[in-house]
C-alpha positions as YAML, in Angstrom:
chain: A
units: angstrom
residues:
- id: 1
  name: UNK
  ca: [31.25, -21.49, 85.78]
- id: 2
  name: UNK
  ca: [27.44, -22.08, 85.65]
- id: 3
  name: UNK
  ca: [25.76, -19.75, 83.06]
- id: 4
  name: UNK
  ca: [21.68, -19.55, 82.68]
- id: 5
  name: UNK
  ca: [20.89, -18.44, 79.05]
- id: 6
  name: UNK
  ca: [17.63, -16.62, 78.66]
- id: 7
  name: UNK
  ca: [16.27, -16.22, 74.87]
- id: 8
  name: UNK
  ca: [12.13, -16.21, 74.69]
- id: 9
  name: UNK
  ca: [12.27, -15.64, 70.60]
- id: 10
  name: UNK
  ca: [9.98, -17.83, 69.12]
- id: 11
  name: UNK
  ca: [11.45, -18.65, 65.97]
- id: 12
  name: UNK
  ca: [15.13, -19.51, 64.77]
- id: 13
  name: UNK
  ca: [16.45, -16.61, 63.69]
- id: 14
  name: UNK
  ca: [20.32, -15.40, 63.89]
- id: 15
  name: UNK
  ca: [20.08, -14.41, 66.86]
- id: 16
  name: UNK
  ca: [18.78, -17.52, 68.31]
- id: 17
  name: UNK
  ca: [21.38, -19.52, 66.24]
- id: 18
  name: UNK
  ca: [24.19, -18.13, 67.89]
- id: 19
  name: UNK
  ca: [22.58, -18.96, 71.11]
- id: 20
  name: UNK
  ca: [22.92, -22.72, 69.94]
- id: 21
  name: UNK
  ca: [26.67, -21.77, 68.70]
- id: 22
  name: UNK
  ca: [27.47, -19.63, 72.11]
- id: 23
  name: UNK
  ca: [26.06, -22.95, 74.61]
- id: 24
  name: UNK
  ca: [28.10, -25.43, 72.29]
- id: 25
  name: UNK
  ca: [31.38, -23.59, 72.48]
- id: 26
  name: UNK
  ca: [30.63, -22.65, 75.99]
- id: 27
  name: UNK
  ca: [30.32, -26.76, 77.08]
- id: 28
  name: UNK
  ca: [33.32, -27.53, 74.85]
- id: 29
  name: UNK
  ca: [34.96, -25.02, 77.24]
- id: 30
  name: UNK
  ca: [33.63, -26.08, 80.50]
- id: 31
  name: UNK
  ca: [31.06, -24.17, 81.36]
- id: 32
  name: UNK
  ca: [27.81, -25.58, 82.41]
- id: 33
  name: UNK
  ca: [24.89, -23.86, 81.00]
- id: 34
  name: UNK
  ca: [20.94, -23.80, 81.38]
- id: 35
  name: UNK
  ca: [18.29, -22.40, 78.72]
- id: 36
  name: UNK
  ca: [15.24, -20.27, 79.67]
- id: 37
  name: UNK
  ca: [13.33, -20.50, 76.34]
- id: 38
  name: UNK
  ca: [9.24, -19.89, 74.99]
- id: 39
  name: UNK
  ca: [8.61, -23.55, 75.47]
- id: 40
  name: UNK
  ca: [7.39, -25.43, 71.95]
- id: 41
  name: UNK
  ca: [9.92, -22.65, 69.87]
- id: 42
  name: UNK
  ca: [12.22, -23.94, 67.84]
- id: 43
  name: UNK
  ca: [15.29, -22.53, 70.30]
- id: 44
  name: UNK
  ca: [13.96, -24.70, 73.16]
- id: 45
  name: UNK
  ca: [13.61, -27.84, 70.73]
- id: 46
  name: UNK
  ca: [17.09, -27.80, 69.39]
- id: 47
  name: UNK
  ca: [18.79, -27.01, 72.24]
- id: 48
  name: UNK
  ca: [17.41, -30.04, 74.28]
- id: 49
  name: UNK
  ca: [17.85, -31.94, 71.67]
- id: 50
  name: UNK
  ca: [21.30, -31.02, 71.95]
- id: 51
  name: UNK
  ca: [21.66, -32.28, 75.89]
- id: 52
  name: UNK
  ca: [21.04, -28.96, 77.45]
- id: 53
  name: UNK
  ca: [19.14, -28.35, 80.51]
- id: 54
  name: UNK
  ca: [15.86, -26.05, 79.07]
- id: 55
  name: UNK
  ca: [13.15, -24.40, 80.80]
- id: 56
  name: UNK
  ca: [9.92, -22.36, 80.53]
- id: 57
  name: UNK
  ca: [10.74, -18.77, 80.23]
- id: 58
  name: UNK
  ca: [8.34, -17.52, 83.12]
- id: 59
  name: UNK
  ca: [9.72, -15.14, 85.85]
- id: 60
  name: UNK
  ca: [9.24, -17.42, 88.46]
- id: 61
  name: UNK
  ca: [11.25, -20.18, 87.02]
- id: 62
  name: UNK
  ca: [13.99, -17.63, 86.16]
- id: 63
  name: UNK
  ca: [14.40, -16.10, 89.47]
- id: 64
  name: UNK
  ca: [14.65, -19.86, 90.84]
- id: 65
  name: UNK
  ca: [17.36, -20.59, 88.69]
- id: 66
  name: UNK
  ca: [19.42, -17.76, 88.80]
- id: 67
  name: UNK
  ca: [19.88, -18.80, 92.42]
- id: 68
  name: UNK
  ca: [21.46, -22.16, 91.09]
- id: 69
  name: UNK
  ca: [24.41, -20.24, 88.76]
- id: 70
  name: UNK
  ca: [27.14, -17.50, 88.72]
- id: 71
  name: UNK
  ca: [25.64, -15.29, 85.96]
- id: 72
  name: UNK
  ca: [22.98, -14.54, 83.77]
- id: 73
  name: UNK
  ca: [22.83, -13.81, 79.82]
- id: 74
  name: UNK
  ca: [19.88, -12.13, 78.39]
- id: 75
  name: UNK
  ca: [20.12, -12.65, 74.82]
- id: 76
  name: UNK
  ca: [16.92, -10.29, 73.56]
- id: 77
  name: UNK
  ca: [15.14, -7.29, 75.11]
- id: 78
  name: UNK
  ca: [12.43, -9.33, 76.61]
- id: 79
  name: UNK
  ca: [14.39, -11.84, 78.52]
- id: 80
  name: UNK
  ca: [16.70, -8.56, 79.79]
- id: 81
  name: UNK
  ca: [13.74, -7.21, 81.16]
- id: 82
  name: UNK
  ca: [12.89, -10.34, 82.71]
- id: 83
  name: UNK
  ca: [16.71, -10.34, 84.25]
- id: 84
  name: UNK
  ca: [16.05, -6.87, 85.38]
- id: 85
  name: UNK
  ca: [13.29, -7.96, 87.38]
- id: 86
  name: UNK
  ca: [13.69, -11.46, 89.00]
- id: 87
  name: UNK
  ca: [17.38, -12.14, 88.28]
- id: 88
  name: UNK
  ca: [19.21, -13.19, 91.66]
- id: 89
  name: UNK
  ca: [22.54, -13.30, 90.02]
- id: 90
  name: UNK
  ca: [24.91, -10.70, 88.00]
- id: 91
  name: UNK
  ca: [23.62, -10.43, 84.58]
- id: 92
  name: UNK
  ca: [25.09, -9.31, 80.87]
- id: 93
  name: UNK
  ca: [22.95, -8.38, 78.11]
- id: 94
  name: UNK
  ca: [23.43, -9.44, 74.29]
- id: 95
  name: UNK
  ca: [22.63, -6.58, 72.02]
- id: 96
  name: UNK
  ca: [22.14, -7.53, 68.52]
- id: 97
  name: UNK
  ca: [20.29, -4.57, 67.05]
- id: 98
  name: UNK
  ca: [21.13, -1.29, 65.37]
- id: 99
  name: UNK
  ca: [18.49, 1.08, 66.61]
- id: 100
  name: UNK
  ca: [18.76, 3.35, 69.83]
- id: 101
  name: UNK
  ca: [17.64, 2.57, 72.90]
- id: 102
  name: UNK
  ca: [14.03, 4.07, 74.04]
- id: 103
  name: UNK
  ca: [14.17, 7.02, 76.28]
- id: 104
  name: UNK
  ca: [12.05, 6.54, 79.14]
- id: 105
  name: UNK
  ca: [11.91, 5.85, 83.10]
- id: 106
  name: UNK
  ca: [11.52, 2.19, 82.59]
- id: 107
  name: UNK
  ca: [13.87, 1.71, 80.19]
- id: 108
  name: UNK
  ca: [16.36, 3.61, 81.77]
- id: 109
  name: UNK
  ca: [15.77, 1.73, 84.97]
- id: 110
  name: UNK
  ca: [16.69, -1.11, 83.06]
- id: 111
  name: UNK
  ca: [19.42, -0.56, 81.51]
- id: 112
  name: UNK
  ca: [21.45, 0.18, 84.56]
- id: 113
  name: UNK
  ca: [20.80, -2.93, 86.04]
- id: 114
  name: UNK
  ca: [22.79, -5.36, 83.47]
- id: 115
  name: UNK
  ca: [26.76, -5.72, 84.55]
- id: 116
  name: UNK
  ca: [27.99, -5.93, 81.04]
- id: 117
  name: UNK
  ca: [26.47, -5.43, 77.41]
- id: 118
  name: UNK
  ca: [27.55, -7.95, 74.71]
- id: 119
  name: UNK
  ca: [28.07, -5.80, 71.47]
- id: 120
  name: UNK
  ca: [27.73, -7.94, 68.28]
- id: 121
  name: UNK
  ca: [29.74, -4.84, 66.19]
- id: 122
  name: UNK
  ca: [31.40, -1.83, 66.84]
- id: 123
  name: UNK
  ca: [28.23, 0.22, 65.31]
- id: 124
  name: UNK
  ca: [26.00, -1.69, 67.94]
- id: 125
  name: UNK
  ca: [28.65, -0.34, 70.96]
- id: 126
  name: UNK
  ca: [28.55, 3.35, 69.23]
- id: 127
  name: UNK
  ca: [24.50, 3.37, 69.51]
- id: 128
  name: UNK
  ca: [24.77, 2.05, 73.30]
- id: 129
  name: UNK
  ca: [27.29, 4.40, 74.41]
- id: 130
  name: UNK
  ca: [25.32, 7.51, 72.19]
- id: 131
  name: UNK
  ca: [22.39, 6.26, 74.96]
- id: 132
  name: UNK
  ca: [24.12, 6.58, 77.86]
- id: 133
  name: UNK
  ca: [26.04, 3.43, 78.73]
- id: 134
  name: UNK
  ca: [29.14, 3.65, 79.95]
- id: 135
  name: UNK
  ca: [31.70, 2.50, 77.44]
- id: 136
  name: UNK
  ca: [33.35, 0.96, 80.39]
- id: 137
  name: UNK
  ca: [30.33, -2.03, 80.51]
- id: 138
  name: UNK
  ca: [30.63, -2.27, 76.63]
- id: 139
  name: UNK
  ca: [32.41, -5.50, 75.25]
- id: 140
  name: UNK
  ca: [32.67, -6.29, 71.26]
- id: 141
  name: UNK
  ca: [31.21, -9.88, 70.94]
- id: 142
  name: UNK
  ca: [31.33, -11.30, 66.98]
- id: 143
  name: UNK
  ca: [28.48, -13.42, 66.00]
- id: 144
  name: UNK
  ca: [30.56, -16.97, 64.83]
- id: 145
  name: UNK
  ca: [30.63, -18.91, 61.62]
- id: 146
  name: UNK
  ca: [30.37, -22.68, 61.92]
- id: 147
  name: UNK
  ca: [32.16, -24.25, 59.31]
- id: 148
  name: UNK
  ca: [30.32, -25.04, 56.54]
- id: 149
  name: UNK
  ca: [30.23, -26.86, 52.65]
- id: 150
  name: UNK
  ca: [30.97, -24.70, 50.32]
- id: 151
  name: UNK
  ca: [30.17, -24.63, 46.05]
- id: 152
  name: UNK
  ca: [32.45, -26.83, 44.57]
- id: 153
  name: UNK
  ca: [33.05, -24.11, 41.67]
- id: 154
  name: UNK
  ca: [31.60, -21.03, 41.55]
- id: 155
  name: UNK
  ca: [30.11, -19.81, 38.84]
- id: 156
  name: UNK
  ca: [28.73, -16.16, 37.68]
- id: 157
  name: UNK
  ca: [25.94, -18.46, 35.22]
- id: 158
  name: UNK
  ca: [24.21, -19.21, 38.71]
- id: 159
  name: UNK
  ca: [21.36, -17.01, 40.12]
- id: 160
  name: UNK
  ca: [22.17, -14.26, 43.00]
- id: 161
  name: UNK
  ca: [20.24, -15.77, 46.22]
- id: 162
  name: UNK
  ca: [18.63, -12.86, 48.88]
- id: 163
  name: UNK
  ca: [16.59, -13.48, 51.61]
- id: 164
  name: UNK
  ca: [13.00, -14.23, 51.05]
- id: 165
  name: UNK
  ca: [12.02, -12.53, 54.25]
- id: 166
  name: UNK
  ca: [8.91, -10.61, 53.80]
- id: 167
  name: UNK
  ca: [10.29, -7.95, 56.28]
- id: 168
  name: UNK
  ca: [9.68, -4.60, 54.69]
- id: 169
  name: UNK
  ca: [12.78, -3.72, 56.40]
- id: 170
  name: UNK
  ca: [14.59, -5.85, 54.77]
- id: 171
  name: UNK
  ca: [14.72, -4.54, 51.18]
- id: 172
  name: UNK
  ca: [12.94, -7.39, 48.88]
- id: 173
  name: UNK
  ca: [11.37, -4.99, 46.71]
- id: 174
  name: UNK
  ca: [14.39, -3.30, 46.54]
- id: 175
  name: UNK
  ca: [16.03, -6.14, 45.65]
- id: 176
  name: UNK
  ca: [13.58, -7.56, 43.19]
- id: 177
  name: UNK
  ca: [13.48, -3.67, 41.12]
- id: 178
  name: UNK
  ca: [17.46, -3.95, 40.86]
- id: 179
  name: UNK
  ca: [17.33, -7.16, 39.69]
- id: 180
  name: UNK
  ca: [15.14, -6.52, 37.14]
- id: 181
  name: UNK
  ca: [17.15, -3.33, 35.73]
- id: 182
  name: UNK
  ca: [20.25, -5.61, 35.45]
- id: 183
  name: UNK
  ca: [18.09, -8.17, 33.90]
- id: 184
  name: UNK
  ca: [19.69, -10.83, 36.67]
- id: 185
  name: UNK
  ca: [18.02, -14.21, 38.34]
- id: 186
  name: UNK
  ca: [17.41, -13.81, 41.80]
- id: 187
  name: UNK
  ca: [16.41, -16.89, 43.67]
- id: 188
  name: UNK
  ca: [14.76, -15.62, 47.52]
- id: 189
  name: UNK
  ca: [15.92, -18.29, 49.95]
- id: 190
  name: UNK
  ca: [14.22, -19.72, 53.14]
- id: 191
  name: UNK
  ca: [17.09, -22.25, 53.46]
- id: 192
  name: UNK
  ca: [20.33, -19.72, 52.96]
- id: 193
  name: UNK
  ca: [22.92, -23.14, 53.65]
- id: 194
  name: UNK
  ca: [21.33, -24.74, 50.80]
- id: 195
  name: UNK
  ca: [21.06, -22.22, 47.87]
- id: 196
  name: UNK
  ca: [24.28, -20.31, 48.12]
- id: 197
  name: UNK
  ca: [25.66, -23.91, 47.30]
- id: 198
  name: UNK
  ca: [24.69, -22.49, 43.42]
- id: 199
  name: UNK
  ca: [24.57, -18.59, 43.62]
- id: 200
  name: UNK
  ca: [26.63, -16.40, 41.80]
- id: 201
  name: UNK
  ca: [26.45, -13.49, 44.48]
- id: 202
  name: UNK
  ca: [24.51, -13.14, 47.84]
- id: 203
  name: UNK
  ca: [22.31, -9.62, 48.22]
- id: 204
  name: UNK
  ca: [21.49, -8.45, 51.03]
- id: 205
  name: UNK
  ca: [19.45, -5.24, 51.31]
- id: 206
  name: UNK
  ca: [17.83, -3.95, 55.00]
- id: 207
  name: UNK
  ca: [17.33, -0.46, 56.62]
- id: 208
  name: UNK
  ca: [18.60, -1.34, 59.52]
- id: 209
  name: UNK
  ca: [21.39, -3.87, 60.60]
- id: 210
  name: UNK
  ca: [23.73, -4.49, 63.55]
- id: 211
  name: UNK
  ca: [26.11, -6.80, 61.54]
- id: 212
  name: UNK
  ca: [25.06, -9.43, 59.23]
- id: 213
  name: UNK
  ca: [25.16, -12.87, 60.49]
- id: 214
  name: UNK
  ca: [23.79, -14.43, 56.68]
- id: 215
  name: UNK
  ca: [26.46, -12.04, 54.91]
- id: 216
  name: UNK
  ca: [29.32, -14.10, 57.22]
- id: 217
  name: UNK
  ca: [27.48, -17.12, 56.19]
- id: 218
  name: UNK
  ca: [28.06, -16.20, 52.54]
- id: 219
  name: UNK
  ca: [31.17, -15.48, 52.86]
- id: 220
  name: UNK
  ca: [32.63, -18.47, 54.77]
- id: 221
  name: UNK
  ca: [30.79, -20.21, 51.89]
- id: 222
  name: UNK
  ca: [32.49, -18.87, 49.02]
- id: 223
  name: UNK
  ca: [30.21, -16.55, 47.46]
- id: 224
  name: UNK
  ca: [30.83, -12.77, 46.97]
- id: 225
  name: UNK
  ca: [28.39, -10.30, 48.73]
- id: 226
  name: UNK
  ca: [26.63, -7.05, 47.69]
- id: 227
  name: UNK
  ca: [25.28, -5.35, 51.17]
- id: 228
  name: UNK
  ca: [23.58, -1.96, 52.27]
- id: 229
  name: UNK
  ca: [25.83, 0.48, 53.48]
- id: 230
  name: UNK
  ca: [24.02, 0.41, 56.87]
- id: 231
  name: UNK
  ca: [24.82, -0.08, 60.60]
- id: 232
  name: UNK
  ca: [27.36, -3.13, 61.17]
- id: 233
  name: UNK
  ca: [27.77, -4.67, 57.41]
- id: 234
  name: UNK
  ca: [30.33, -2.51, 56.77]
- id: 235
  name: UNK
  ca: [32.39, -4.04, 59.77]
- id: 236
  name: UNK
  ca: [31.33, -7.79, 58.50]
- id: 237
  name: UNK
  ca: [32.32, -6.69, 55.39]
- id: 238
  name: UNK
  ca: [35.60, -5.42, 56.65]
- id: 239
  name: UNK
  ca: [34.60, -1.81, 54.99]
- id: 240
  name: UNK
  ca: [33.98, -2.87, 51.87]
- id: 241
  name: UNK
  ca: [37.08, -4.91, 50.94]
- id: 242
  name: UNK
  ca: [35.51, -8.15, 51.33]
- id: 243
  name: UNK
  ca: [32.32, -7.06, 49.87]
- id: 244
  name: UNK
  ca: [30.34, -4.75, 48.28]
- id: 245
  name: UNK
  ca: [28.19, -1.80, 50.03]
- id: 246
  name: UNK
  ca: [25.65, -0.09, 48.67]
- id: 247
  name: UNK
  ca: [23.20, 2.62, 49.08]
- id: 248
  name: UNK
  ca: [19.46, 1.53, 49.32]
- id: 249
  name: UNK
  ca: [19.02, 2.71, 45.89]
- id: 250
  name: UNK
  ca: [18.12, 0.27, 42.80]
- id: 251
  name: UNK
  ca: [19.91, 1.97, 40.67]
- id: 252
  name: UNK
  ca: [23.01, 1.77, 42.82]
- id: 253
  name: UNK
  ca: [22.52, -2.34, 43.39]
- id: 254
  name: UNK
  ca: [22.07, -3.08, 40.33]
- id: 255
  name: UNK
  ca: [25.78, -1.07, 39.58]
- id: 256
  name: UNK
  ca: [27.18, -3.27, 41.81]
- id: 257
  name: UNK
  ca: [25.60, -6.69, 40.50]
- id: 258
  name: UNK
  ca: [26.96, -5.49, 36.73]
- id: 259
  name: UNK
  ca: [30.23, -4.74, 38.10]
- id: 260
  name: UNK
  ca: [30.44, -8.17, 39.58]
- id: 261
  name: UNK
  ca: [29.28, -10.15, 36.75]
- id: 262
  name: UNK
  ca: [31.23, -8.33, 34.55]
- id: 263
  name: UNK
  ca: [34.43, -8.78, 36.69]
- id: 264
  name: UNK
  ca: [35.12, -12.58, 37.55]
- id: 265
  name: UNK
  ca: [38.21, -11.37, 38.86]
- id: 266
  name: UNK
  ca: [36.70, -9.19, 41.29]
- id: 267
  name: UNK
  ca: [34.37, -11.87, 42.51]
- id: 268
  name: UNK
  ca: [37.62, -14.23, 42.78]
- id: 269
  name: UNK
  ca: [39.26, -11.56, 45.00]
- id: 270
  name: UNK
  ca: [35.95, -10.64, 47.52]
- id: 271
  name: UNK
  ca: [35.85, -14.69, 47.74]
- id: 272
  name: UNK
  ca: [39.59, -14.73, 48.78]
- id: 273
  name: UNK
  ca: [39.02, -11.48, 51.09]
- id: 274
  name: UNK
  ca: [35.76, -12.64, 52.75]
- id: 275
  name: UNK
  ca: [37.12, -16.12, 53.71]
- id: 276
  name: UNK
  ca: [40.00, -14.51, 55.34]
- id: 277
  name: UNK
  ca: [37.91, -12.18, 57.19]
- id: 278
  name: UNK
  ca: [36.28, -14.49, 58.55]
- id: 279
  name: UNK
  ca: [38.75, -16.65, 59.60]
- id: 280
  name: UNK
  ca: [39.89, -14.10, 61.67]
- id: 281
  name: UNK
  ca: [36.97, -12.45, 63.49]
- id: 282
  name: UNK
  ca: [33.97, -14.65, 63.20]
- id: 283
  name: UNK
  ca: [34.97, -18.19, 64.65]
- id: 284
  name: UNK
  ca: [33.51, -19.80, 67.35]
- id: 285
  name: UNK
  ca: [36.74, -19.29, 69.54]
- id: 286
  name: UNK
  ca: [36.96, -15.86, 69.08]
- id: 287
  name: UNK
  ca: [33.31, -15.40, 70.61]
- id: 288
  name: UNK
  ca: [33.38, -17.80, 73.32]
- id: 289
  name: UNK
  ca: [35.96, -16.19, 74.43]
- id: 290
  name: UNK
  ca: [35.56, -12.59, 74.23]
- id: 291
  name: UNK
  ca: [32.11, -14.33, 75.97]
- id: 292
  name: UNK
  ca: [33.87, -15.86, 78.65]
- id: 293
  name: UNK
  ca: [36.40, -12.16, 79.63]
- id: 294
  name: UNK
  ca: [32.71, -10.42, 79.69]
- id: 295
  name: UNK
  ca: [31.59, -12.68, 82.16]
- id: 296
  name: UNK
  ca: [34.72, -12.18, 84.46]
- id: 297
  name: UNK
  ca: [34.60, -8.93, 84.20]
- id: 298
  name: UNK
  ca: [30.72, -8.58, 85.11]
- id: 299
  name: UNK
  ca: [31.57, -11.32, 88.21]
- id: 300
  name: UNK
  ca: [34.58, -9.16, 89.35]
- id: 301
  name: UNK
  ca: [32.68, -6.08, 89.28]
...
């Protein structure tokens, strides 16, 4: 199977890391895949540094190359509008998201053309299908955890670690107010790998989420999670018995960052629970090959 890959984000985010994870697994399964990426971005680097065929994101180059393959995977909005338009091949849409899809003409239009849609939870399907796609083209598609180093002991004397996104929709501010009523460390991380190597707990506060790709991260790693009670995390979370949810409320996080410091044993068991959950959802098998059925289906459509 020949697969062209089209992601035009221009920096590496989750989404476009699972692009990197999805083309790996894919090869290490046989199928040969192509990259249409925003050329100079940090996607199109890596993944010709890995040995994979990249090229300009432009219309014209994608409608010459989805002569050359069997299907096409728009991985973002942009790049499925871009399939909508020029593709010359079957195509399947990621959707990573949580928010509805726009009413209008145009996007209407567009979202019949895609075969399949690639659901990354089972909140994500719920908001396509409340838009009007059939739950028929709707396949559940896990993000994937690669495996990873994890703290040698963990300890509740180390900082919690969040995000140091700037996002408003994120919940810093949140984050920092909570911290300060529990009178707990937070360190805010621009290299997530790295710090949770010494956190005590990972927080992770947004308005909006389709699952959680940095709380899977956490938890393959070893370190117990306090999320929002929003969109997908409580499906990465496997409904709060591998983590903690939360309502957007400081007052509410910082109940749940007391009740974890002051329960080692809880923290022991989320630890336990999250690596498990893990295990058996988020691995790099599981989404190359729900991946792989999507495509079939889409090509024997």
């Amino acid at each position: 199977m020949r697969v062209l890959h089209i992601d035009t984000g221009r920096e590496l985010r989750g989404g476009q890391r699972q692009v990197l994870f999805l083309l790996q697994g894919l090869r290490e399964a046989g199928v040969q895949s192509t990259l249409l990426a925003h050329t100079g971005s940090p996607l199109f680097q890596n993944a010709a540094a890995l040995g994979f065929p990249v090229f300009p994101a432009t219309l014209r180059i994608l409608r010459d190359q989805s002569k050359l393959v069997d299907i096409v995977h728009a991985h973002e909005a942009h790049g499925h509008t871009s399939a909508a338009l020029c593709s010359r091949a079957p195509f399947v849409v990621s959707r990573r998201v949580a928010f509805p899809i726009k009413r209008s003409l145009l996007s209407e239009w567009k979202y019949r053309q895609a075969s399949r849609y690639l659901a990354v939870s089972q909140f994500v399907a719920s908001e396509l299908a409340r838009s009007g796609i059939s739950n028929g083209k709707i396949d559940l598609v896990y993000d994937c955890v690669q495996p990873v180093i994890t703290p040698a002991v963990w300890s509740l004397k180390e900082p919690a670690v969040a995000l140091a996104s700037r996002d408003p929709a994120k919940g810093r501010d949140l984050v920092t107010k909570a911290a300060r009523l529990a009178n707990f460390p937070v360190v805010y991380s621009d290299d997530l790998p790295k710090d949770l190597l010494r956190a005590s707990m990972f927080i992770y506060i947004t308005l909006s989420e389709g699952l959680g790709s940095a709380t899977l991260l956490s938890m393959a790693m070893g370190v117990p999670v306090i999320a929002s009670d929003i969109g997908g995390l409580s499906e990465a979370l496997a409904h709060g018995q591998a983590g903690l949810l939360t309502s957007n409320d400081p007052v509410k996080i910082a109940a749940a960052i007391n009740r974890l410091r002051e329960d080692p044993a809880l923290g022991m068991t989320l630890i336990e629970r999250g690596k498990n959950h893990v295990a058996e959802f988020f691995t790099m098998q599981h989404m190359v090959e729900s991946t792989l059925a999507s495509y079939r289906s889409a090509l024997a459509a």
